[in-house]
C-alpha positions in Angstrom: 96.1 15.3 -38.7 93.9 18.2 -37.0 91.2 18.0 -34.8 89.1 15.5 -33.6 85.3 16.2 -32.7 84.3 15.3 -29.3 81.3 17.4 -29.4 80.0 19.5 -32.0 78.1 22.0 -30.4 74.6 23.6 -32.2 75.7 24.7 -35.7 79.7 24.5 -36.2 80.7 24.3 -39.9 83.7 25.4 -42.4 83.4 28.2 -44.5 85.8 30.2 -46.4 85.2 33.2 -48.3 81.9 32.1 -49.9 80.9 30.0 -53.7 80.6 32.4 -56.2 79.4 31.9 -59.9 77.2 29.1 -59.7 73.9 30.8 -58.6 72.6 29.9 -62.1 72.3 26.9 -60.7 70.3 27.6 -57.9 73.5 27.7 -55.5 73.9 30.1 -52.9 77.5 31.7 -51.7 77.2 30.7 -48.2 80.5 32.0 -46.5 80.3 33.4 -43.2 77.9 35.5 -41.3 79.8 37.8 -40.0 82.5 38.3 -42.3 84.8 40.9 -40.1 85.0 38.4 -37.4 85.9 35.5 -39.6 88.7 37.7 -41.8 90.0 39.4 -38.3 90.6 35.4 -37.3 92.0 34.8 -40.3 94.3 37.6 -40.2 95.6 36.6 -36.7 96.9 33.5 -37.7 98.6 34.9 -40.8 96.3 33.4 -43.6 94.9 34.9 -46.3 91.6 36.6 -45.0 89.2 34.3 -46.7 90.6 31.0 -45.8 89.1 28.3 -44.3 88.1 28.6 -40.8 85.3 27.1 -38.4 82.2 28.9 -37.8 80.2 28.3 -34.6 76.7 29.4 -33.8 75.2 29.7 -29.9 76.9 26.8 -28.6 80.0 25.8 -29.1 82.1 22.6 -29.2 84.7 20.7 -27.8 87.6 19.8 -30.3 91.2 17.7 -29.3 94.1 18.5 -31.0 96.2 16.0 -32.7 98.2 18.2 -33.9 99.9 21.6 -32.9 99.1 24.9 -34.4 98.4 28.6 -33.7 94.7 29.3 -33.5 92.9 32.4 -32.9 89.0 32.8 -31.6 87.1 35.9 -32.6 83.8 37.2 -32.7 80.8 36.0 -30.2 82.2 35.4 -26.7 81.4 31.2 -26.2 83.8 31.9 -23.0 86.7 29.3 -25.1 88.9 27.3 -22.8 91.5 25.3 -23.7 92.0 22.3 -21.0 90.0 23.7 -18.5 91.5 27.0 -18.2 90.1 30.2 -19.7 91.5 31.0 -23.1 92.3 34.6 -24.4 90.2 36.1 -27.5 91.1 37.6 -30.4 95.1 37.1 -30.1 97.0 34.3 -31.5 97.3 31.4 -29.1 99.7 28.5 -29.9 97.4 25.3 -28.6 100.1 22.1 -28.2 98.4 18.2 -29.8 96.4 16.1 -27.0 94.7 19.7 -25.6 91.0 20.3 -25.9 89.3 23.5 -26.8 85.2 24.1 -25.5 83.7 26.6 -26.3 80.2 26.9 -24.1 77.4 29.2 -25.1 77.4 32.4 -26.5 77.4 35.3 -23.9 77.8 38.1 -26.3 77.1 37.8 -30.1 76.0 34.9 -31.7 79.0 33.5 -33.7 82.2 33.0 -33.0 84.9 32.0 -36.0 88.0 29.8 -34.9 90.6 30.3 -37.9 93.8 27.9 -38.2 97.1 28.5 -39.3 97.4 27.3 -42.7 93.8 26.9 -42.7 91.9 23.4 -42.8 92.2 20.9 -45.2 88.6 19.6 -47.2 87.4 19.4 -50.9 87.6 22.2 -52.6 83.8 21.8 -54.2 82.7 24.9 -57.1 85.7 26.6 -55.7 84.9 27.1 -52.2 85.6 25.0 -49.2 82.3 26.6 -47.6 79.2 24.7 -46.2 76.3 24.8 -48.1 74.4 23.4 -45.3 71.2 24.2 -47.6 72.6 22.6 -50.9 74.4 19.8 -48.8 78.0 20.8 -50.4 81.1 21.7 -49.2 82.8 21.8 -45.6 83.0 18.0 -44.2 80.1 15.9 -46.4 78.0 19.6 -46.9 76.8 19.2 -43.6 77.8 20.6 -40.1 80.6 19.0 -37.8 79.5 15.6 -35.9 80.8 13.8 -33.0 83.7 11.6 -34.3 84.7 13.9 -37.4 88.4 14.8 -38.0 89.5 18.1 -39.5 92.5 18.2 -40.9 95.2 21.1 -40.9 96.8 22.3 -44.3 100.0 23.9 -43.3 99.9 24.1 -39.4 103.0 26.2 -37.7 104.2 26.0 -34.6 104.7 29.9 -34.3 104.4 32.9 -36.2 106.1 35.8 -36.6 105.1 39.0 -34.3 103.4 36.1 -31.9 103.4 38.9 -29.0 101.7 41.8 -31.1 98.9 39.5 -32.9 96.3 41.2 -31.2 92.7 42.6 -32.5 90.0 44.8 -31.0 87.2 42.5 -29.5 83.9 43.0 -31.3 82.1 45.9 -30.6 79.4 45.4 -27.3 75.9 45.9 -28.6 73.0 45.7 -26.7 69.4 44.1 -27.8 68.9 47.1 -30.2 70.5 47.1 -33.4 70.4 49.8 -36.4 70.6 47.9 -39.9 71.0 51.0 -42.6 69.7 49.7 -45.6 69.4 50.8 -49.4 65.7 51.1 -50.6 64.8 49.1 -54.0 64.4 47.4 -55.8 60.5 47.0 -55.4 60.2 50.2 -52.9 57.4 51.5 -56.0 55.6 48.2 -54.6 54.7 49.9 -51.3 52.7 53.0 -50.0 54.3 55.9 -48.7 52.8 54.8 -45.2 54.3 51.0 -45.6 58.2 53.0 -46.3 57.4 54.9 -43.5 56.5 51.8 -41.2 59.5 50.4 -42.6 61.7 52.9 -41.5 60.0 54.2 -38.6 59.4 51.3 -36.5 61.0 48.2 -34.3 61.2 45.1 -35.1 61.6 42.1 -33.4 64.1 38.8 -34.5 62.3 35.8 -34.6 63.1 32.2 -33.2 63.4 31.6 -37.7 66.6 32.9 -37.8 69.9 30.7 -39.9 71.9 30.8 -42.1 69.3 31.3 -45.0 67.1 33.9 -43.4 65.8 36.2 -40.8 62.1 36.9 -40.3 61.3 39.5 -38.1 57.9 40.3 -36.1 56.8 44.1 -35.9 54.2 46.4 -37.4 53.0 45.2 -41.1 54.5 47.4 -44.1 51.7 48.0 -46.5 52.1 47.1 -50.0 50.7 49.0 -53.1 48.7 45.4 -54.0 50.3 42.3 -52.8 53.7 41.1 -51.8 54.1 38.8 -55.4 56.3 39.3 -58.1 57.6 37.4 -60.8 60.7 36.2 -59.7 63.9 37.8 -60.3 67.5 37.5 -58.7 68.7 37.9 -55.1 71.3 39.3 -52.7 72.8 38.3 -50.0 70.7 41.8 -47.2 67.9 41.7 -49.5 64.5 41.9 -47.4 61.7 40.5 -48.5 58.4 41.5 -48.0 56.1 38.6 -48.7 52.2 39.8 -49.1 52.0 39.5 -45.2 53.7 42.4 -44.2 56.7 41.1 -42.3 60.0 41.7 -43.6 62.8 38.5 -44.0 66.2 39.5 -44.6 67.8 37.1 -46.9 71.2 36.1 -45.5 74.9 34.0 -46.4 72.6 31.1 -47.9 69.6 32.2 -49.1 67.6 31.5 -52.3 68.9 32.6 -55.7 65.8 34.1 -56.8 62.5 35.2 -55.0 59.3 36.3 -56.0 58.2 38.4 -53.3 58.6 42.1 -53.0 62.2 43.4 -51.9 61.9 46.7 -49.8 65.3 47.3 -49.4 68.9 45.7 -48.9 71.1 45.6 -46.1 74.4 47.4 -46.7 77.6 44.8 -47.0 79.2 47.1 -44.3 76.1 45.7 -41.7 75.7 42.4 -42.7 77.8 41.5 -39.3 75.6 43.6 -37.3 72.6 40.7 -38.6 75.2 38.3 -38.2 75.6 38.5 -34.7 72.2 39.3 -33.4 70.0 36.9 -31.9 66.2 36.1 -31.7 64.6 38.3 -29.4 66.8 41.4 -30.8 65.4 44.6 -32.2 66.3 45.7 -35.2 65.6 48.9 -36.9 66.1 50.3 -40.3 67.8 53.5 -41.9 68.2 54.4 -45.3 71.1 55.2 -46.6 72.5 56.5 -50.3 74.3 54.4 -52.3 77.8 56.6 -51.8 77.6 56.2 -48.1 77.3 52.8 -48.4 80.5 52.5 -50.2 82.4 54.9 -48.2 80.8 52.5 -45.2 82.5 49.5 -46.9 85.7 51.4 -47.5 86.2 52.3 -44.3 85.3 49.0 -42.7 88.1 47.4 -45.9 90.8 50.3 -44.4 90.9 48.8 -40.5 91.4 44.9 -42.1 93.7 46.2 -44.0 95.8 47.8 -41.8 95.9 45.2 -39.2 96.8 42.6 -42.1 99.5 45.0 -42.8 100.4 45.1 -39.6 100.9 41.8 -38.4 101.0 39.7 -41.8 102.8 42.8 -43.9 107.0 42.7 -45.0 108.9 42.9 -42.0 111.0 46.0 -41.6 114.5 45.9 -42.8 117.4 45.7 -40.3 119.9 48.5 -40.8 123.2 47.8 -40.3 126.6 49.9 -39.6 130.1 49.2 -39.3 132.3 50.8 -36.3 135.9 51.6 -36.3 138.3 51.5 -33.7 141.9 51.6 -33.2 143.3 50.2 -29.7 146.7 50.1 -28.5 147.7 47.0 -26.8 151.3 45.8 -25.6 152.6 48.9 -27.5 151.3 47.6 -30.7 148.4 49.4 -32.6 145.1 46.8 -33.8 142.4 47.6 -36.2 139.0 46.4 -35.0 135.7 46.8 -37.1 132.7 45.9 -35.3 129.1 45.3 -37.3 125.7 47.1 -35.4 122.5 45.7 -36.5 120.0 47.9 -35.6 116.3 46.1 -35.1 
């Protein structure tokens, strides 16, 4: 048992960590959008960070329990409540079997990640429980939820240690503006200096062809050397595209394996959320970063999910313990008494 779909909302679908190895084959990672969001839920329910968890995009659904267990709701704000009454973010909420969670549309942000204890229980396919909406494997049938489906748990709990402190920071308020930094390559040579310039320079603006797979974006055209073609060659999850019109595509959890149009640049790792959570109608501009800083920006991004995993999912502290003496005198007779202190 686990939850039952009474309404699925736009986009909702399991992913986990992502479906590595296989892109031989022409199959993408998927995995979530915004991974700090999806890990932080993860985190607050004591799983391992890349465990199976729902993913919800714009407008969210309405799932009955039939079965208890500690949730927690991060990312986008879809205003969750849970039988009619508003429930907290990004904190660990026991939810009891017969109650339904809605989640309504998204006022901040774009997706929201709703992480179970124990995680949820589908086919493990190439490794990955992940939706590969685009390659129709993985999740529930490779597809997104439906009205009808059951998810079930894995290893629901009914509490967790350090309920009161599993707490996280909400995401960051952004407004319609948003700065991508980026790492130029590997077909910057393709471009003039004025198209780089453009690139960097200039606004642009999210399109209404924004999912999972991709991002195009409308703004001034980047000029190319000659045209946006090349033979095709392998992809990364922040590449951007350039095709021979002008407009850049940033290439996101389940894009292609390959492409054979120009790549200006890539998005960092460290800002793939920052894409993940925009919306059409956004701006997005560019800055071009060196290869250190972008590691040091993934380091320090690693550092603060480490050290709230630590904190809530680490060893608890030891209890010390001492052992008091006394002597009393009672009835004109003299006692021993040892009495054991342990110190939380």
């Amino acid at each position: 048992m686990g939850i039952l779909v009474e309404n699925p909302g736009v986009l909702t679908t399991v992913q986990d960590g992502g479906r590595f190895g296989y892109e031989q084959f022409g199959v993408s990672p998927s995995g979530p959008m915004d991974r700090v969001s999806f890990q932080t839920a993860n985190i607050l329910v004591g799983n391992p960070r890349d465990a199976s968890a729902l993913e919800v995009t714009l407008l969210g659904p309405a799932l009955r329990f039939e079965q208890e267990n500690v949730i927690a709701i991060t990312g986008g704000d879809m205003a969750p409540q849970l039988d009619g009454q508003p429930l907290p973010m990004n904190c660990a909420v026991l939810v009891k079997a017969g109650s339904v969670l809605r989640l309504g549309a998204a006022r901040t942000g774009c997706r929201t990640y709703l992480a179970f204890a124990g995680g949820l229980e589908v086919p493990v396919v190439m490794g990955s429980r992940a939706t590969g909406v685009q390659n129709k494997m993985g999740g529930l049938q490779g597809r997104k939820l439906a009205k009808g489906d059951r998810v079930g748990f894995s290893s629901p709990r009914s509490s967790l240690p350090r309920m009161e402190q599993r707490r996280a920071e909400p995401l960051e308020a952004r407004g319609k503006e948003r700065v991508l930094r980026v790492i130029l390559g590997p077909q910057e040579d393709a471009f003039t200096a004025q198209g780089i310039e453009t690139f960097l320079s200039q606004p642009y603006t999210i399109t209404n062809d924004f999912d999972r797979m991709g991002c195009r974006l409308d703004g001034p055209v980047i000029q190319h050397k000659g045209d946006g073609n090349i033979i095709s060659d392998g992809m990364v999850t922040g590449a951007i595209q350039v095709p021979t019109s002008g407009l850049p595509i940033i290439m996101l959890a389940e894009r292609q394996t390959v492409g054979g149009y120009t790549k200006i640049a890539a998005v960092i790792s460290a800002d793939l959320p920052v894409i993940g959570q925009a919306r059409p109608g956004d701006i997005i501009r560019f800055q071009a970063v060196s290869v250190a800083q972008a590691h040091q920006a993934w380091r320090e991004q690693q550092a603060r999910l480490e050290e709230l995993e630590q904190k809530l999912n680490g060893p608890l502290p030891e209890k010390k313990s001492r052992e008091n003496h006394y002597r009393i005198s009672l009835n004109g007779k003299e006692y021993q008494l040892s009495i054991q202190v342990t110190e939380s």
